[in-house]
N, C-alpha and C positions, 0 to 999 in steps of 0.2 A: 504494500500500500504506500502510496505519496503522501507527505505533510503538506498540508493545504496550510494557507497564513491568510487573515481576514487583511480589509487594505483599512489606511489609515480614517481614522472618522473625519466627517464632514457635520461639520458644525461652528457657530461662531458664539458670541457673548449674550446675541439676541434671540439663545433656540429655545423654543417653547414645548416644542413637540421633537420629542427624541424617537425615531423611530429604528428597531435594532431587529437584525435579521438575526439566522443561526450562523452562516460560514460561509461565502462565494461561491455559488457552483459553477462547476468548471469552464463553461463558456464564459461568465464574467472574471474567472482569473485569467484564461486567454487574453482576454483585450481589456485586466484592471480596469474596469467598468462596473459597479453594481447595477446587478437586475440586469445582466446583459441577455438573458437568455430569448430568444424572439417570442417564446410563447408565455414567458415571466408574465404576469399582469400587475407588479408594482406602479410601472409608471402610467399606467392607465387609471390604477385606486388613485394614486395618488394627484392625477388630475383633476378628480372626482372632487377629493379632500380640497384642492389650493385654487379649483376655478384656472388653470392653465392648460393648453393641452402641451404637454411633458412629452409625448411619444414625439409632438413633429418636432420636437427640438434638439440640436445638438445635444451630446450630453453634457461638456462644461457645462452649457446653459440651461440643462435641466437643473443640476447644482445647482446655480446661481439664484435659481424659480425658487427649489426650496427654502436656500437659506435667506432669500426673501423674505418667505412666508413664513419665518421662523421656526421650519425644521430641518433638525437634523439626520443625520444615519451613521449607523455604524454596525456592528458585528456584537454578537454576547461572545461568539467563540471569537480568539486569538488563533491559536492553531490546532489540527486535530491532523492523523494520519485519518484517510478513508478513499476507496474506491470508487468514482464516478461522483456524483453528485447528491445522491440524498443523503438527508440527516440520519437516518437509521446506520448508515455505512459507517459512521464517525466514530472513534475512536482514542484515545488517549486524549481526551480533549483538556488544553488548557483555556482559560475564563481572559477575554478582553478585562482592565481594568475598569470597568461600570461604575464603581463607587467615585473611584479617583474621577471618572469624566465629569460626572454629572456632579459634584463637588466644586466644579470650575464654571457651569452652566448658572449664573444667579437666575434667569427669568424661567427655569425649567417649570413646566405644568406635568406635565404627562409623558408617560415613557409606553412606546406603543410595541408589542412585541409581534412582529411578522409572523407567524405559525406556533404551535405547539413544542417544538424543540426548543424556539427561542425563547418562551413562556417558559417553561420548563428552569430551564439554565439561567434565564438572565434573573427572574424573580426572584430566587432562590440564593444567587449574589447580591440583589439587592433590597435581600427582607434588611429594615428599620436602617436602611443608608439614604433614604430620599424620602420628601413628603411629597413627591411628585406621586400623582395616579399611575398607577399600573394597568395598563390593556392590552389583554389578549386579543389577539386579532387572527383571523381566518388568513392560511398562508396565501402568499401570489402565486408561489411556486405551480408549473404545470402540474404538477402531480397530486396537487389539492383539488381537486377533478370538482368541487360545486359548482364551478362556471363564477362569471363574476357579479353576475346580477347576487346570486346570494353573500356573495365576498363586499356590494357595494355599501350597504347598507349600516355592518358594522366601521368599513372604512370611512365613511362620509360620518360615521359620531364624531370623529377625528378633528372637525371643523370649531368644534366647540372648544377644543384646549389651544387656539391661533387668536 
């Protein structure tokens, strides 16, 4: 198995809404991209959430949209060895610093967690380190098969922590 390494967070002084995945799957470590994968539906949720359309935009400039809109991204996992791309594959996983980030974040609201692995892992690093809300959220990942209409609804609560 390969050691996968999450990429550096995106975030500034102004992020309100932290939102953290589980570990890059392998088309977004190809081209250092999160949510690179064509059929990921991140930047389409997160359209939904910021009123931008995120897909037709370069990606710096999807970055730029979010920390606009005062969110951030990053990773729970640091590095794990695992096979292809899903979370179940994961392995020796080390914990991104979460405490330390959001410690640095003064306007943080909400820390929004992309799927159940990352719910799992990051909550669990961050019981009684943050008064920010904690949300579970329905993955982007293709292989969260509900389609996005059911994926929209909890994403779009999202509007309320910006």
């Amino acid at each position: 198995m390969t050691i996968k390494r999450s990429f550096p967070p995106v975030v500034d002084a102004r992020t309100r809404l932290l939102v953290l995945g589980s570990l890059p799957g392998d088309a977004s470590l190809a081209v250092a991209r999160y949510y690179a994968h064509p059929q990921n539906q991140f930047w389409r949720l997160m359209a939904a959430v910021i009123d931008i359309d995120l897909p037709g935009l370069p990606y710096d400039a999807r970055l730029a949209a979010l920390l606009a809109a005062r969110v951030g991204l990053w990773d729970v996992v640091a590095s794990a060895t695992r096979a292809g791309s899903t979370d179940a594959a994961m392995r020796d996983l080390i914990g991104n610093d979460l405490p330390g980030l959001v410690a640095t974040l003064p306007d943080l609201r909400a820390i929004a967690f992309n799927g159940a692995t990352s719910f799992r892992h990051g909550s669990r690093q961050l019981a009684g380190q943050t008064q920010a809300a904690l949300i579970a959220l329905p993955s982007s990942s293709p292989l969260h098969t509900i389609g996005i209409k059911a994926k929209l609804a909890s994403w779009r609560g999202l509007r309320d922590m910006l």
